[in-house]
C-alpha positions as CSV (number, residue, x, y, z in Angstrom):
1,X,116.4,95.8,107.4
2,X,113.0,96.7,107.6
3,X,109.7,94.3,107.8
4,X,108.4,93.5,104.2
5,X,104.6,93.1,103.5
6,X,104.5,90.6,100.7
7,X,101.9,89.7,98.5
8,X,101.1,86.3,96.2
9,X,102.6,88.3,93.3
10,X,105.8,89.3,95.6
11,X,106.2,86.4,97.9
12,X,108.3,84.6,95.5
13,X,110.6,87.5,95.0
14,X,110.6,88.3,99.1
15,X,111.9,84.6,99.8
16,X,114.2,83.7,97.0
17,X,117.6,84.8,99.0
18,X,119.4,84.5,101.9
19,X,117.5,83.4,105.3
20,X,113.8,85.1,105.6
21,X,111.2,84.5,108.3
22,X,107.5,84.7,106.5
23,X,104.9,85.7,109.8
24,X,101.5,84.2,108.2
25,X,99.1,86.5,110.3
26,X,95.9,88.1,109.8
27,X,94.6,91.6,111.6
28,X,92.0,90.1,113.7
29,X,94.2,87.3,115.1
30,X,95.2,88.1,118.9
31,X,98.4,86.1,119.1
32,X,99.6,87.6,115.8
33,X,99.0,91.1,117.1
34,X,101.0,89.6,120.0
35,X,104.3,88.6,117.9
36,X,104.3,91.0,115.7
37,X,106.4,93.6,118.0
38,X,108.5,90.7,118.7
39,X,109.4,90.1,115.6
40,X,110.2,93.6,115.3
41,X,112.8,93.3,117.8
42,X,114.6,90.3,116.1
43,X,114.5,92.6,113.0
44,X,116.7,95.4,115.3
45,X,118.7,92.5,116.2
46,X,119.0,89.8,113.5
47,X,117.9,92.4,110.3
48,X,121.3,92.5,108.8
49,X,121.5,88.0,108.6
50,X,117.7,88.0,108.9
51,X,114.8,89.2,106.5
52,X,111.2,89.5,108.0
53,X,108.6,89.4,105.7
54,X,104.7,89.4,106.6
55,X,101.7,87.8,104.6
56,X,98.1,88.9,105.7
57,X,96.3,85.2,105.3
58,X,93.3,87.1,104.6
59,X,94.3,89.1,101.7
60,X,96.9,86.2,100.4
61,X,94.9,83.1,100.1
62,X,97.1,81.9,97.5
63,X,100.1,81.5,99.1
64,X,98.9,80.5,102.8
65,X,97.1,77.8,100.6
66,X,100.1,76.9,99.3
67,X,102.2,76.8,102.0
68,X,99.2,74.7,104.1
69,X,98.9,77.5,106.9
70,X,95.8,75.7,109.0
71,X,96.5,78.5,111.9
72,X,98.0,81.3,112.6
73,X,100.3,82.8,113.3
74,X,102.7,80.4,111.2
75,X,106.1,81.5,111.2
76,X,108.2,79.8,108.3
77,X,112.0,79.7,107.8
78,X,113.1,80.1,103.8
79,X,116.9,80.0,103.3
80,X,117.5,80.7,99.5
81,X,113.7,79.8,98.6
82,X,113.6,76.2,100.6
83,X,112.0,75.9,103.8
84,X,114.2,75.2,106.6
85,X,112.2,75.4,109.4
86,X,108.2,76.2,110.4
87,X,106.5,77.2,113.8
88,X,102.6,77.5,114.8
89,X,101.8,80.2,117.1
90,X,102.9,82.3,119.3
91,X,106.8,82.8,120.0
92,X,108.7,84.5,122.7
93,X,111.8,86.4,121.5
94,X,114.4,84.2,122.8
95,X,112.9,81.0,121.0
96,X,112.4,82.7,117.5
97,X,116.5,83.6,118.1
98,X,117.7,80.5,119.0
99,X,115.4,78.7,115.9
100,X,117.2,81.3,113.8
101,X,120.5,81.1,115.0
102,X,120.4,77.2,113.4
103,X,120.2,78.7,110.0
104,X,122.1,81.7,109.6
């Protein structure tokens, strides 16, 4: 499955079903550049239990509001639309699996 940009409009949608990681990032954050071709790794290895969706804090103010995202990146767990599970910065591969594995 392929990484999902999600909006305020879309976010809803995006998280409703099954198990999704939301990456709260914005363009000029280093450590966000950092995981995000980790996470595209867990997506080649977890996409087909695991949905990766993105939110860009800067141009979804709404939702990272909403959600209370002080610094990022944020990484949250959603399993059918209920958070599970939330991490603050950066993540190597292995840790992100193994906080997954718990939920799928």
């Amino acid at each position: 499955m392929a990484i999902v940009n999600a909006t305020d409009q879309t976010f809803a949608t995006e998280t409703g079903e099954g198990v999704v990681v939301v990456d709260f990032w914005a363009p000029w954050c280093g450590p966000c550049r950092m995981i995000a071709p980790v996470l595209e790794e867990v997506d080649q290895e977890m996409g087909d239990k695991v949905k990766i969706v993105k939110v860009n804090v800067d141009e979804n103010q709404e939702t990272a509001a909403k959600y209370g995202v002080m610094s990022i990146p944020t990484l949250y767990v959603f399993k059918n639309g209920e958070v599970v599970d939330k991490v603050v910065g950066y993540q190597p591969k292995e840790a992100l699996v193994q906080l997954l594995e718990k939920h799928v």
